[in-house]
C-alpha positions, 0 to 999 in steps of 0.5 A: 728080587735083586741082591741086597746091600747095606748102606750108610743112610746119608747114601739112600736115595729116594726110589731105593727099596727095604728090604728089611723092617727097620725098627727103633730103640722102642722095638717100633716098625718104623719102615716096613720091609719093601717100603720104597724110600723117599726123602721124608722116610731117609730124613725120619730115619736120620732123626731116629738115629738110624745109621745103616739100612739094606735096601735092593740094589736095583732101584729106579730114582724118585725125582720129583716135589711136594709142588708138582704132586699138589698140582697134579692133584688139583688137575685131577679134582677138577678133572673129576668135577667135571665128569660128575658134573657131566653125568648129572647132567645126563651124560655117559661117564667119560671112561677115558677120562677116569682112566686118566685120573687113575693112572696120573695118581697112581705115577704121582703119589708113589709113598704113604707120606706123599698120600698121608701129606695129602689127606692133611692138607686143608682143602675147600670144603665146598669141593669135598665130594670131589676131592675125598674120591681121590682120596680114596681111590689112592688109600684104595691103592696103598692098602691093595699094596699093604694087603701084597695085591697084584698091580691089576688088582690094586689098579682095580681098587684105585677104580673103585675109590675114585668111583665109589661115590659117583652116584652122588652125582644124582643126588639133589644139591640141597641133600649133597650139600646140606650145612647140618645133619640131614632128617631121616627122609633126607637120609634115606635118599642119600643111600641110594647114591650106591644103587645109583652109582651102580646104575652109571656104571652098569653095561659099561664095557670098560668098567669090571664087575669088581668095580660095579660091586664096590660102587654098589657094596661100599656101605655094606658091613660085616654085620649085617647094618650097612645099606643097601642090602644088609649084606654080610660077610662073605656076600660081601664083595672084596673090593668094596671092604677095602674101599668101605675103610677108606671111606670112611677114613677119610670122611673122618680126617675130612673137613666137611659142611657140617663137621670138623675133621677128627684127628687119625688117632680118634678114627682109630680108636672108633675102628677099634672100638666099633668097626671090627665087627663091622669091617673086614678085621684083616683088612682093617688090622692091616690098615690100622697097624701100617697107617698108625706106624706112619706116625712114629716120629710125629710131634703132637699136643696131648689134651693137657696142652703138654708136646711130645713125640710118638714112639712106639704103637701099641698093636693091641691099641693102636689109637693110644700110642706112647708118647716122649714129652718134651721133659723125657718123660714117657706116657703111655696113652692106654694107661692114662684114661684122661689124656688124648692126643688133640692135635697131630703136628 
């Protein structure tokens, strides 16, 4: 690691890296150590007042826009459709292609915001089953890097999102695409888009094992009550825990045919309340404490139609975060059982 310099914020750049946390007058993480800056990171920080900040002093510039990210993505989607598309047809997945879409992904989206941004925006819902692949393959990689995995072993996670639901690919339309809850027969052939994702997978040369076991586990639980084998533990594959949570992540954040999206503080408050036992809690904290210090800075409309600001997470209830509304006053959202955040601006 090269030496460490402090400089005045109006001086970093995007591309410079923390090299310590960076905390607010709350005693809120606001940037965490190694974090690589960008633009909405310098300009939250300028908004929280913060004046100095030690960054490395090697570092490579970040030149690029919100516009050529969204492009890219959208290449990307359609780029996948087609392979899923293919493989319904009966044709061998196309690992070159994938390979692609992992490696513009991964060059592209370089920062949380970059990736949180992303998940917020509104996409056709008629294209979700494309679209949520990248999306977990990208929190796949964000949490490998939270979790400080080597870069093989968070491009294997980038892998095993983007390809975790491919068996759906074998899934009738009338099931994959059903406008309402789907009946108890229905659903017992959607859970086999695991072992038939891992069907497509198996006896590819240029797909590891990793990933096959991700594929085929990610609906697997701590306790026992996932499919497809009621696994537990450590019989579960590592690769697929992580991508278990990003799945599930973004299917709640996610605008589907049936369901309207939750807000991400309402997905926290189910990670806390029911997955820890189903999850792998390291993991989950990890994911849970960095994703929610994100929003430190965000502007949101509580339950009783006041505004505010979060400014500080709470680490032993992350989904109930303390809010500064817009007359000062300070609510704390763990002692005030009836209000909510409704909407993150």
């Amino acid at each position: 690691m090269s030496n460490e310099i402090t400089l005045d914020i109006r001086q970093c750049k995007p591309g410079m890296k923390v090299s310590e946390e960076i905390i607010n007058n709350f005693g809120a993480i606001l940037v965490h150590k190694y974090t690589i800056l960008d633009d909405y990171t310098v300009n939250k920080l300028m908004n929280f007042g913060i004046e100095k900040v030690k960054v490395y002093e090697d570092y490579e510039p970040k030149t690029k826009n919100d516009m050529e990210v969204n492009i890219v993505y959208e290449e990307k989607v359609n780029e996948f459709k087609t392979i899923i598309k293919d493989i319904g047809i009966g044709k061998k997945l196309d690992t070159l292609k994938v390979q692609n879409i992992v490696r513009e992904l991964n060059d592209s989206f370089t920062s949380i915001n970059e990736i949180i941004t992303n998940l917020k925006s509104n996409r056709a819902i008629d294209e979700y089953t494309y679209s949520h692949s990248l999306n977990v393959s990208l929190l796949c990689s964000l949490i490998g890097n939270w979790l400080g995995l080597s870069p093989a072993q968070k491009r294997t996670l980038s892998y095993c999102g983007l390809l975790h639901d491919i068996g759906k690919s074998k899934i009738p339309p009338e099931i994959l695409d059903k406008p309402g809850p789907l009946t108890p027969s229905e659903y017992e052939e959607m859970k086999k888009h695991s072992i038939f994702g891992y069907k497509i997978l198996e006896g590819n040369i240029a797909i590891s094992k990793d990933i096959m076991m991700a594929v085929l586990m990610h609906h697997e639980r701590e306790d026992g009550s996932g499919y497809p084998f009621g696994l537990k533990g450590d019989k579960i594959s590592f690769y697929a825990k992580v991508t278990a949570i990003a799945d599930v992540f973004d299917a709640m954040t996610s605008d589907r045919v049936y369901k309207k999206r939750q807000t991400c503080f309402d997905v926290f408050e189910m990670f806390e309340s029911e997955y820890l036992t189903k999850c792998d809690a390291n993991i989950l904290l990890t994911f849970l404490s960095r994703v929610a210090s994100y929003y430190i800075g965000s502007n949101v409309r509580l339950s009783d139609g006041s505004y505010g600001e979060i400014v500080f997470i709470n680490q032993k209830a992350i989904s109930k975060p303390i809010i500064r509304l817009e007359d000062s006053r300070i609510v704390d959202l763990s002692m005030e059982k009836e209000l909510q955040i409704e909407e993150v601006l």
